[in-house]
BAZATOR-281732 format. One record per residue (C-alpha): residue in one letter; x, y, z. Coordinates in Angstrom, 3 decimals, padded with zeros to 6 digits, m for minus. Example, Ala and Ser with C-alpha at 12.3 -4.5 7.8 and 13.67 -1.06 7.14 Angstrom:
# residues 2
residu = A | X = 012.300 | Y = m004.500 | Z = 007.800;
residu = S | X = 013.670 | Y = m001.060 | Z = 007.140;
***
This chain:
# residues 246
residu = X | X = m041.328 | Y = m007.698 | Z = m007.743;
residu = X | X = m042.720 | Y = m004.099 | Z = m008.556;
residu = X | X = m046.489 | Y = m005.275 | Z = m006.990;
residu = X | X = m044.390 | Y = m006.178 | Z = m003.815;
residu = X | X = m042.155 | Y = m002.914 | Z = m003.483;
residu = X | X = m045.420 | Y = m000.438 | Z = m004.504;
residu = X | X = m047.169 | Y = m002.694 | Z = m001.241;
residu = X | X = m044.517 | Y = m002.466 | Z = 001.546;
residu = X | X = m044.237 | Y = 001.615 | Z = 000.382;
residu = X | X = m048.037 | Y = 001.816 | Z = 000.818;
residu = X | X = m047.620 | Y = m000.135 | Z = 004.152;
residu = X | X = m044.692 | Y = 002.141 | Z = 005.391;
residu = X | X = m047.227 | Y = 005.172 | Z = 004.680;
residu = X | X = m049.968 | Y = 003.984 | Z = 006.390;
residu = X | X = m047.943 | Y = 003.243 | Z = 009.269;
residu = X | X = m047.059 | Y = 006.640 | Z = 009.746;
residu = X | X = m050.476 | Y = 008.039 | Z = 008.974;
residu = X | X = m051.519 | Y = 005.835 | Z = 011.988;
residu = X | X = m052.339 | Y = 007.420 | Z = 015.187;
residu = X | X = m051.118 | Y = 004.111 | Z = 016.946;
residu = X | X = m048.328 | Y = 004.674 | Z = 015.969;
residu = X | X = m047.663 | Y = 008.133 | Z = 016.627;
residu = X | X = m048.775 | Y = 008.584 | Z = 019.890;
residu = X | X = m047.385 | Y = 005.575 | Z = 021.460;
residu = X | X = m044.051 | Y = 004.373 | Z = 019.781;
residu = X | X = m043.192 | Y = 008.165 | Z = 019.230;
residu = X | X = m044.952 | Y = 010.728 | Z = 021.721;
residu = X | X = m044.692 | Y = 007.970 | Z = 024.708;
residu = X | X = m042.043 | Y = 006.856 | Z = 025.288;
residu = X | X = m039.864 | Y = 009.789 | Z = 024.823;
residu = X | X = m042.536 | Y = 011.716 | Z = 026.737;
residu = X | X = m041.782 | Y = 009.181 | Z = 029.541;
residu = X | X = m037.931 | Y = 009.446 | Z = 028.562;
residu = X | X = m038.135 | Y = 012.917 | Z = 030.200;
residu = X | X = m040.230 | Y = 012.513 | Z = 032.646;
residu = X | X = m038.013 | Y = 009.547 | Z = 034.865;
residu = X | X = m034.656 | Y = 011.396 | Z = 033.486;
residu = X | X = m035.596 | Y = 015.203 | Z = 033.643;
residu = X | X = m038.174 | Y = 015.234 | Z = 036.367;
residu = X | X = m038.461 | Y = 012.728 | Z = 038.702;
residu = X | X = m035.541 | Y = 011.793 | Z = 041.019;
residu = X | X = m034.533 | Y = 008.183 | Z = 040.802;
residu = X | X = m032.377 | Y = 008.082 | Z = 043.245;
residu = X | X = m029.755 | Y = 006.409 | Z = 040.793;
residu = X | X = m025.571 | Y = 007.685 | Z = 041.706;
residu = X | X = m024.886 | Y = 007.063 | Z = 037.841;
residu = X | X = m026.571 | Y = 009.788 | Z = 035.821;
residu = X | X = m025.048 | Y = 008.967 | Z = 032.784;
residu = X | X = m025.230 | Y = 005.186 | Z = 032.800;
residu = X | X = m029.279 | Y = 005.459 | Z = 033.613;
residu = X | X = m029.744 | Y = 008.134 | Z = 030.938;
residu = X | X = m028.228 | Y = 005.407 | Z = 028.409;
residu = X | X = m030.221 | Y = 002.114 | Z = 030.200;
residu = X | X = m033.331 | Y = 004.043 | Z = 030.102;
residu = X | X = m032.998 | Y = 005.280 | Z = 026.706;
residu = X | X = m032.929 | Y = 001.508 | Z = 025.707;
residu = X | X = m035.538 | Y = 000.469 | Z = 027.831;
residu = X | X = m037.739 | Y = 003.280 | Z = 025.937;
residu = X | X = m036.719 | Y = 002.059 | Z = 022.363;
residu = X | X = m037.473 | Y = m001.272 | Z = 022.731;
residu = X | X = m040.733 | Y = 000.014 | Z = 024.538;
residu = X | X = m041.301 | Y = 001.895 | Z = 021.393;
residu = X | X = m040.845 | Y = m001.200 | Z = 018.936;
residu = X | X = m042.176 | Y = m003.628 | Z = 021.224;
residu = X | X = m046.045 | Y = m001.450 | Z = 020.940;
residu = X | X = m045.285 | Y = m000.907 | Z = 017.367;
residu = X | X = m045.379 | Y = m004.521 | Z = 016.294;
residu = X | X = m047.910 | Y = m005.656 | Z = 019.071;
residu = X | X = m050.117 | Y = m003.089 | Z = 018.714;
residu = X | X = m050.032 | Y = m001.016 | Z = 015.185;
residu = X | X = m049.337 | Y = m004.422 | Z = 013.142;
residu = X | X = m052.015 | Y = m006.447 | Z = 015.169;
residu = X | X = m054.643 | Y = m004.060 | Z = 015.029;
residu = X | X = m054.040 | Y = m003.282 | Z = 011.342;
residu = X | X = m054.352 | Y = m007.285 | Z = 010.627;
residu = X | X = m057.831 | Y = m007.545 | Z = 012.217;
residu = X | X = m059.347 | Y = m003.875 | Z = 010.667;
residu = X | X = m058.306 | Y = m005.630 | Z = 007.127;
residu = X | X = m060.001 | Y = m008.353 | Z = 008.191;
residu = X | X = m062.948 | Y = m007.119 | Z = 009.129;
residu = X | X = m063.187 | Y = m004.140 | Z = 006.540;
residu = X | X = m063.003 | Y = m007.079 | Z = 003.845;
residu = X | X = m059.500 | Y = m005.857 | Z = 002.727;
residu = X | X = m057.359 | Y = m008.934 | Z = 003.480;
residu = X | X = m060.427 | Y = m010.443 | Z = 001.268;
residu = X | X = m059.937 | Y = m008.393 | Z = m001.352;
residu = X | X = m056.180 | Y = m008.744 | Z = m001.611;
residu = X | X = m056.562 | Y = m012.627 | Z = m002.596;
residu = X | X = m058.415 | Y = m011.491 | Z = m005.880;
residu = X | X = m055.543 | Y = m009.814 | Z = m006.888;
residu = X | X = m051.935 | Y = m010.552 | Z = m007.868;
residu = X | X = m050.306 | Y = m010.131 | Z = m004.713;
residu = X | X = m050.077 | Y = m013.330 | Z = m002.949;
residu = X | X = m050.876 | Y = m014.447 | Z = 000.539;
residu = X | X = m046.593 | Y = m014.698 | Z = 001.151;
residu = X | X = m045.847 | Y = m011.518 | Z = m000.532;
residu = X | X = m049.075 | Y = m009.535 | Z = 001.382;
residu = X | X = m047.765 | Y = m010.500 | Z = 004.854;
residu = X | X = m043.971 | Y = m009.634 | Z = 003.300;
residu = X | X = m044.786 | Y = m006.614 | Z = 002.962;
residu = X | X = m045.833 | Y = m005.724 | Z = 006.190;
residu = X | X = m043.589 | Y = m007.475 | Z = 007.607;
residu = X | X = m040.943 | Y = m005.272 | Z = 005.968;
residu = X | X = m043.031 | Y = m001.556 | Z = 006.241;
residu = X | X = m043.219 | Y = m002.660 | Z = 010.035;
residu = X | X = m039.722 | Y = m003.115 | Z = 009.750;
residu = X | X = m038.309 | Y = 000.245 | Z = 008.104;
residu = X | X = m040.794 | Y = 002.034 | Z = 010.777;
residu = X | X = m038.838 | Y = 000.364 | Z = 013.247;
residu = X | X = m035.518 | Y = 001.537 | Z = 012.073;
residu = X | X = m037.123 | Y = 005.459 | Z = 011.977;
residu = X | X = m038.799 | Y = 004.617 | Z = 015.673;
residu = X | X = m035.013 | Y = 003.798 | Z = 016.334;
residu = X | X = m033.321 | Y = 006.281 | Z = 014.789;
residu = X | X = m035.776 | Y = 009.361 | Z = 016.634;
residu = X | X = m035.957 | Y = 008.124 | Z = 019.917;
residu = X | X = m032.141 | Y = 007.515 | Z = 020.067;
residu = X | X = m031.989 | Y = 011.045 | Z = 018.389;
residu = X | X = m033.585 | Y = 012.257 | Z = 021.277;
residu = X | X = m031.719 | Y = 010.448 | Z = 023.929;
residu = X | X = m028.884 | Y = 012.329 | Z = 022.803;
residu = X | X = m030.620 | Y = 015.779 | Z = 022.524;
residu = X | X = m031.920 | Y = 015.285 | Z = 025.857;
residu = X | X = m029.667 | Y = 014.014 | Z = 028.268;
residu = X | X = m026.334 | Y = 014.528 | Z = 025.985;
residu = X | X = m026.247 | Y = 010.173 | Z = 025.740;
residu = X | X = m022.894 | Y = 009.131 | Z = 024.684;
residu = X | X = m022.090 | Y = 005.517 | Z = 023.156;
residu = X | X = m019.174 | Y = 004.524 | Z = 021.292;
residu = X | X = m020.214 | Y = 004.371 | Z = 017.191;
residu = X | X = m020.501 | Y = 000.378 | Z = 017.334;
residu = X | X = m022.787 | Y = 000.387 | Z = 020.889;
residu = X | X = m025.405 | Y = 002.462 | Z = 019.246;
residu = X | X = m025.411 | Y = 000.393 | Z = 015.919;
residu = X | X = m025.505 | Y = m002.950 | Z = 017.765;
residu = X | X = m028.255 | Y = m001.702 | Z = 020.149;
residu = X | X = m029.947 | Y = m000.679 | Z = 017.327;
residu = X | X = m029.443 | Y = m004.030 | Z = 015.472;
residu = X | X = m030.017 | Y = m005.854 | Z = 018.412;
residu = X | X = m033.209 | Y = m003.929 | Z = 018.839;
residu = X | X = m034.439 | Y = m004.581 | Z = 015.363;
residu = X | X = m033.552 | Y = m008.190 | Z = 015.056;
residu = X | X = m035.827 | Y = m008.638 | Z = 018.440;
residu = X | X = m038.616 | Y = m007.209 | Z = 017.643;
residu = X | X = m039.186 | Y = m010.059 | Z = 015.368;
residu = X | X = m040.380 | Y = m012.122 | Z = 017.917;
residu = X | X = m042.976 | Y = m009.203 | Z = 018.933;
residu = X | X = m043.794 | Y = m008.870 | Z = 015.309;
residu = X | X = m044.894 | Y = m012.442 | Z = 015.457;
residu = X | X = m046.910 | Y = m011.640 | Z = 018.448;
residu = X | X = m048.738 | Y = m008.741 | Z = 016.561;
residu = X | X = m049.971 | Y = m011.398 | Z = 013.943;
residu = X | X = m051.184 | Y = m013.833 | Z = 016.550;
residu = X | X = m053.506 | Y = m010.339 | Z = 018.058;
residu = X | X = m054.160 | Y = m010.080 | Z = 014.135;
residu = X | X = m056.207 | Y = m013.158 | Z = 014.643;
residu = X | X = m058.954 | Y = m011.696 | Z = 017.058;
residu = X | X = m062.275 | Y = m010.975 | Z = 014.977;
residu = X | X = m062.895 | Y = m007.480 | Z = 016.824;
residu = X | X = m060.996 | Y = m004.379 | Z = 016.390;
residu = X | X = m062.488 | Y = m003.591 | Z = 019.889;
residu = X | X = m061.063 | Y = m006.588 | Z = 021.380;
residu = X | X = m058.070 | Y = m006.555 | Z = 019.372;
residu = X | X = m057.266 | Y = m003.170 | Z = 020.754;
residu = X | X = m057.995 | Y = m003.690 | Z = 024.124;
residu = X | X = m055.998 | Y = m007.103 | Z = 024.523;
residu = X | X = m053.030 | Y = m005.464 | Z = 022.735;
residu = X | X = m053.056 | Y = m002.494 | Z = 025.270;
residu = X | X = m053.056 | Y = m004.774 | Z = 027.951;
residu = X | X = m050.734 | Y = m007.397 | Z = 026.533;
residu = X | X = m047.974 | Y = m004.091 | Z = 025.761;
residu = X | X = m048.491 | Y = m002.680 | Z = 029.417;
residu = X | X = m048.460 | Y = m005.647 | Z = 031.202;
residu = X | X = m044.783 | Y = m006.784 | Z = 029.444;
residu = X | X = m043.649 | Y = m003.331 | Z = 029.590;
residu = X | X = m044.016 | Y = m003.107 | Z = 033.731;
residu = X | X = m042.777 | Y = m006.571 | Z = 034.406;
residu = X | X = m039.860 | Y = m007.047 | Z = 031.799;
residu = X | X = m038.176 | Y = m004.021 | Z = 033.708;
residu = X | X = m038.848 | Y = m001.406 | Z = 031.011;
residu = X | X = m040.571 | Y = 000.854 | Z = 033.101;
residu = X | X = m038.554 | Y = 001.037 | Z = 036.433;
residu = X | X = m035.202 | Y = m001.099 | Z = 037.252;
residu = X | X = m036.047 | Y = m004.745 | Z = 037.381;
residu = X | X = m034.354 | Y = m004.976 | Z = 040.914;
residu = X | X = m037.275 | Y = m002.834 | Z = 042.081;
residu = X | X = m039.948 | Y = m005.223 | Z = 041.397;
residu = X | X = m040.931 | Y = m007.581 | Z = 043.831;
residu = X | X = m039.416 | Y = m010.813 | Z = 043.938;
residu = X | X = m041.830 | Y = m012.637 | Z = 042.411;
residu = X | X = m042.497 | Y = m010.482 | Z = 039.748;
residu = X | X = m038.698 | Y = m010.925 | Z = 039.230;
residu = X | X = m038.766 | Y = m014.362 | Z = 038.976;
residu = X | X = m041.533 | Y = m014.269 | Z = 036.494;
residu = X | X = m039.975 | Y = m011.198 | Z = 034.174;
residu = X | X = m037.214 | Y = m012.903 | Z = 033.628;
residu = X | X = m038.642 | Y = m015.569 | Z = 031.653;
residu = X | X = m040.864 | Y = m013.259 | Z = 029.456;
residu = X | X = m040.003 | Y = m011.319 | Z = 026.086;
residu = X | X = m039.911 | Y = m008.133 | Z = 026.836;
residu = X | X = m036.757 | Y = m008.865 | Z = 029.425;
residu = X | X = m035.055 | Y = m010.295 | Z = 027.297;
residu = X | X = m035.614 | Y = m007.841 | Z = 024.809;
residu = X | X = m034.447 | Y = m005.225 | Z = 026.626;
residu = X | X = m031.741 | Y = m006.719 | Z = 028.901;
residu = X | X = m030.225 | Y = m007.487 | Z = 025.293;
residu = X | X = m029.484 | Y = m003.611 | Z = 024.543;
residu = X | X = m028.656 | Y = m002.493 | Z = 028.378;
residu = X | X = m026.156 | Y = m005.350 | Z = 028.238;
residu = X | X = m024.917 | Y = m003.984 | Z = 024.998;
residu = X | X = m024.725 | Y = 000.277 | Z = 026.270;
residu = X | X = m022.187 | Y = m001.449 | Z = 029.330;
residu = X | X = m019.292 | Y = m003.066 | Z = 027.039;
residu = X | X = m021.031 | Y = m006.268 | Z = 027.178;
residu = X | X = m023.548 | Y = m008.179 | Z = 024.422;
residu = X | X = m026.587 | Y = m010.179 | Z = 024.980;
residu = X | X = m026.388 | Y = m013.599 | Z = 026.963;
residu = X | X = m027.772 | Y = m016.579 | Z = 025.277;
residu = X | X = m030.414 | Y = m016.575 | Z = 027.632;
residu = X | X = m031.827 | Y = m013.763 | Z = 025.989;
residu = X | X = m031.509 | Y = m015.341 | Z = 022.470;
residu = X | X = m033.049 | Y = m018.543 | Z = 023.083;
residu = X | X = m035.836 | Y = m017.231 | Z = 024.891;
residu = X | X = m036.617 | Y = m014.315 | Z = 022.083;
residu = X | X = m036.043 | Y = m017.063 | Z = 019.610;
residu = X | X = m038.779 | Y = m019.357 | Z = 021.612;
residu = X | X = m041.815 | Y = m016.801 | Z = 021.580;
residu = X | X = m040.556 | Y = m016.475 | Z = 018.135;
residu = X | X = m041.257 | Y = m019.854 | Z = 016.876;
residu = X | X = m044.164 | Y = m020.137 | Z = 019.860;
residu = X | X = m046.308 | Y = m016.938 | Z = 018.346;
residu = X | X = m046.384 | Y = m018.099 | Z = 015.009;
residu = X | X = m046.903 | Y = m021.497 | Z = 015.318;
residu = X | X = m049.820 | Y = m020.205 | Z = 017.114;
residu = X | X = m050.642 | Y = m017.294 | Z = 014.682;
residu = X | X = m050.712 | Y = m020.178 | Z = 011.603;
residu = X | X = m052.843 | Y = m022.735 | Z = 013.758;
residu = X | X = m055.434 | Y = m020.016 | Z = 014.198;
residu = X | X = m055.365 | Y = m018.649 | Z = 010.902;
residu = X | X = m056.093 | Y = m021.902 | Z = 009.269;
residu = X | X = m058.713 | Y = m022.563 | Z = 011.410;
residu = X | X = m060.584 | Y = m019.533 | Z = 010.501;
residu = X | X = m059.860 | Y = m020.089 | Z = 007.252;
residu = X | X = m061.485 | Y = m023.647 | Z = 007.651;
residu = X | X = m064.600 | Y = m022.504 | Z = 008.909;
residu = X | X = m065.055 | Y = m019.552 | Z = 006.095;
***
């Protein structure tokens, strides 16, 4: 158990050390947090109800690039660096390796959380009721699972390059059309039609649902659960492929 506990602290430490990390589930979105609260003029009547929507639509952006994007990359630098390699030759299995990123991504999730709703409240003055902001935040945490699962599926690529540069536009991409960027009801229809059906609605409609006296629909569940199962089903296929081939 101690091998396990000394690998998700040296995960959780790496994390932070990681300028992934930093700059865009930290700096970003409370940078844009600002920016479409402080500066630009939305047009929105309800000050206070857009402050709290778009404080959850920049948490779960936050999480959402964390797992995509810091986990994925990490995966395939291992890889490639001959670390992942390395690992097998010691102790630590295979179950218990993955566990414990799994779990660092997870506690760096809870600070992502825990800073950027911090500064929703410093900022704007955001006021929830003591069991909205701990079931957003659970909410929040219990979904990025499904995004976790897509960060080990990018883990797959062979090329940091690549990796990178599909998880950038994989992040931005779900970001814009699941709503988290501008109110969904802005979008064009189409784009509408298609968000709806993706993760990173879902994701966040969960938490603005949540901030208005309401909880997530079952739509949202299902679907999260879905890519869920979908990204590592495809994540294993893939992996034992490689594997195979080695």
């Amino acid at each position: 158990m101690k091998p396990v506990l000394m690998q998700c602290k040296m995960e959780i430490l790496r994390i932070l050390r990681n300028p992934y990390f930093v700059f865009w589930s930290l700096f970003m979105p409370i940078v844009f947090y600002f920016l479409f609260t402080k500066v630009f003029n939305t047009g929105i009547d309800n000050r206070q109800e857009w402050h709290a929507h778009y404080l959850m639509s920049m948490t779960t952006f936050s999480v959402m690039g964390s797992a995509i994007m810091v986990l994925g990359i990490r995966l395939v630098e291992e890889r490639t660096q001959g670390w992942s390699l390395f690992m097998r030759i010691t102790p630590l299995s295979d179950t218990a390796y993955f566990f414990a990123k799994m779990v660092g991504q997870t506690v760096i999730h809870v600070f992502s959380i825990i800073v950027i709703f911090a500064a929703g409240a410093i900022i704007n003055g955001v006021t929830l009721s003591a069991l909205e902001w701990i079931m957003s935040g659970l909410w929040i945490l219990i979904g990025s699972f499904a995004f976790l699962a897509l960060g080990t599926l990018v883990g797959t690529m062979k090329k940091v390059d690549t990796a990178s540069g599909v998880s950038n536009l994989i992040y931005m991409a779900l970001a814009i059309t699941g709503g988290m960027w501008m109110p969904m009801e802005i979008l064009p229809d189409i784009m509408q039609k298609i968000g709806k059906w993706l993760p990173s609605y879902n994701f966040g409609s969960g938490a603005w649902e949540i901030i208005r006296g309401g909880s997530p629909d079952l739509a949202n569940i299902l679907i999260l659960i879905g890519y869920l199962f979908l990204f590592m089903l495809l994540s294993s296929y893939i992996r034992r492929k490689q594997e195979a081939t080695v």
